[in-house]
N, C-alpha and C positions, 0 to 999 in steps of 0.2 A: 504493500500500500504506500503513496506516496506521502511523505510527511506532512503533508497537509491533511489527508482524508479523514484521520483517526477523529481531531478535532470538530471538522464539519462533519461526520457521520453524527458522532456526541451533540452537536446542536441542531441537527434536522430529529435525534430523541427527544432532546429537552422541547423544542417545537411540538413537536408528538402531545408532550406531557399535558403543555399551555392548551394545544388546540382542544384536545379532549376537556380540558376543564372549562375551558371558553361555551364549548357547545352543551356543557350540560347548566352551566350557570344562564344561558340566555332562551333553552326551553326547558325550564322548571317545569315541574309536576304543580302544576298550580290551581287552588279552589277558587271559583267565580267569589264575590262579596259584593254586600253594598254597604252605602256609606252610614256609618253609625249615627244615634242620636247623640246629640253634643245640649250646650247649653246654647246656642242658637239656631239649632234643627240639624239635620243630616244633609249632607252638600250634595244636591241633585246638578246629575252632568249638564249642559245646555248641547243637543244635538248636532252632528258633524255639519258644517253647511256645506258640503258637496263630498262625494267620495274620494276626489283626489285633495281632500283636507284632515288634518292629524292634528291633533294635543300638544300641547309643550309646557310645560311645568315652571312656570319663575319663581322659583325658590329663594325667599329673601328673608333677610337675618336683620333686625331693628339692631339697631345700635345699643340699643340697652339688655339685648343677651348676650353681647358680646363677654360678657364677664360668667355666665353661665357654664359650668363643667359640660362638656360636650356630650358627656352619657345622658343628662338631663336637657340640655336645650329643647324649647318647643319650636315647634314645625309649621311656617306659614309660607303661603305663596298663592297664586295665583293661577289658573289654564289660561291660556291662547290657544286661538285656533290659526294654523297655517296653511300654506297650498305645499304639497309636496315637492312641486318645481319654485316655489319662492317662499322663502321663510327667514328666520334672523339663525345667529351662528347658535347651535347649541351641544352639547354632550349625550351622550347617550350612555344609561348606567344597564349595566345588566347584576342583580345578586342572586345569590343562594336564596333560593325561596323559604326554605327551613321551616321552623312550626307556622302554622297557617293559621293560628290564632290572631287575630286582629287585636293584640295588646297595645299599640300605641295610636297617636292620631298626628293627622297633620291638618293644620286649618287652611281654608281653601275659600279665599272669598267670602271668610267669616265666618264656616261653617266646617264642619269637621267628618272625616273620610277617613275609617277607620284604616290600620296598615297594617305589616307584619314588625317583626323587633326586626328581623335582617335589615328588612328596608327601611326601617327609620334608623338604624346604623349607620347605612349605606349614605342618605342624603345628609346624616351628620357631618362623614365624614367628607363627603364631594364641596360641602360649606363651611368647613373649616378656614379660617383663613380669610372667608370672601363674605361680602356686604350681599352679593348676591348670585344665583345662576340660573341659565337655563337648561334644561335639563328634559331628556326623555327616556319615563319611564314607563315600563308599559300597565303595572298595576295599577300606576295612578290617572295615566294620559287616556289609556283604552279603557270606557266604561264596563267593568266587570259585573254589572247586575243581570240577572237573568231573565229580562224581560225580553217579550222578541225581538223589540226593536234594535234593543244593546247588543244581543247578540249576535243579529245581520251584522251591526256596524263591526262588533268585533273579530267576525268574520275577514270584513273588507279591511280591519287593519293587521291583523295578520298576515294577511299577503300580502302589504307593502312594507311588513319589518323591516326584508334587507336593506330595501330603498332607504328606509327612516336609518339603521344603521349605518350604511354606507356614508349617507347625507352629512353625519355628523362631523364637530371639527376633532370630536375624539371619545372613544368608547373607552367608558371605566367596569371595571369588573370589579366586584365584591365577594370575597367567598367568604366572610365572616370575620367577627376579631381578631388579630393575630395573636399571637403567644411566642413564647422566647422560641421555641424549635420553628413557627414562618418567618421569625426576627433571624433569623441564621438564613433560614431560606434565601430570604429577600438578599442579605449581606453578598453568601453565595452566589447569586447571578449576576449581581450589579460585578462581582470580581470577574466571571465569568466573560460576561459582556465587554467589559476592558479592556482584559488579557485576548481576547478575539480580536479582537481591532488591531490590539498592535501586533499580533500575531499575524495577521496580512500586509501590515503597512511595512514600508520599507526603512531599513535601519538596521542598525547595527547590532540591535539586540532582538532581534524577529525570532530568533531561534530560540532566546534565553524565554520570552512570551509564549513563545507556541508549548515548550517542555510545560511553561506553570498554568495553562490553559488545561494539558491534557493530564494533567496532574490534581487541578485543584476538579476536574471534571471527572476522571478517576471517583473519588471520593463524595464529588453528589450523589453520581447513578449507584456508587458502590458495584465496581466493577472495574478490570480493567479493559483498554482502550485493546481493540487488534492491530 
């Protein structure tokens, strides 16, 4: 094999690994719901105005949660409605659906939409940091109630996920809290990632990067390299 292959073989698996966890975190095994009573009613969707129209989620953080521990911060924002061919820049989150108990809420126009805990993790964590975003998700953008109507529509947005994926200026994935063994994970790839790069770039040490590439890669997959 030529001294290059060992390495890129190791990261067309580690790809493997992502892609597989990509496609199971963005078609979750997931229960329909409607929006919980709150203390100013339950947040009824306002219907798509044409089928090539989709949800988008403005997720905004008041200035005065900013001091809020992030496990507790509460949940406000807004829908808009877009055209799929013209719309404003936004993200796309995909998470682990996990228990499907509607534990937490997020307010919507003054009114309250029950969630999952993943996903009010998830939008904590996408608004860390930021005054605001937008954001699409599809538990909260695609009306999940069972009525016929919602369900034609959530039909017709199902078939243009990719497009709504695609469209975005970047898809974040959530597969849950991390803990010290994904806090190594994480450490592990970003080294991985590095040592790659200068393992193809030219210089003088490309050889001494390629050994710690297929070394520190050794040890993730727990295996050696052929």
């Amino acid at each position: 094999m030529e001294p290059g292959g060992a390495y890129k073989r190791i990261g067309r698996e580690l790809l493997d690994v992502f892609t597989t966890a990509l496609r199971h975190a963005i078609l979750p095994d997931k229960e329909p719901h409607e929006g919980i009573q709150g203390e100013h009613g339950p947040f009824q969707y306002t219907p798509l105005a044409s089928p090539a129209c989709f949800r988008i989620l403005h997720l905004t953080q008041p200035m005065t949660e900013y001091v809020e521990a992030n496990t507790e911060r509460p949940l406000y924002g807004s829908l808009i409605q877009a055209q799929i061919d013209s719309h404003p820049e936004y993200y796309a989150l995909s998470y682990t659906w996990g228990d499907s108990t509607l534990c937490e809420t997020i307010k919507i126009d003054g009114k309250r939409l029950g969630i999952t805990k993943n996903c009010a993790a998830a939008l904590r964590r996408m608004l860390r940091g930021k005054a605001q975003r937008y954001i699409w998700v599809d538990s909260i953008c695609i009306n999940q109630a069972n009525t016929s109507e919602a369900l034609e529509e959530r039909g017709r947005q199902v078939a243009m996920m990719d497009q709504i994926y695609r469209n975005a200026i970047q898809v974040n994935v959530h597969l849950g809290e991390g803990d010290p063994a994904s806090d190594v994970a994480c450490v592990a790839l970003k080294s991985l990632i590095k040592y790659s790069l200068l393992a193809i770039s030219p210089g003088p040490q490309k050889e001494f990067f390629r050994r710690k590439y297929e070394s520190l890669a050794d040890d993730v997959l727990g295996k050696k390299a052929i």
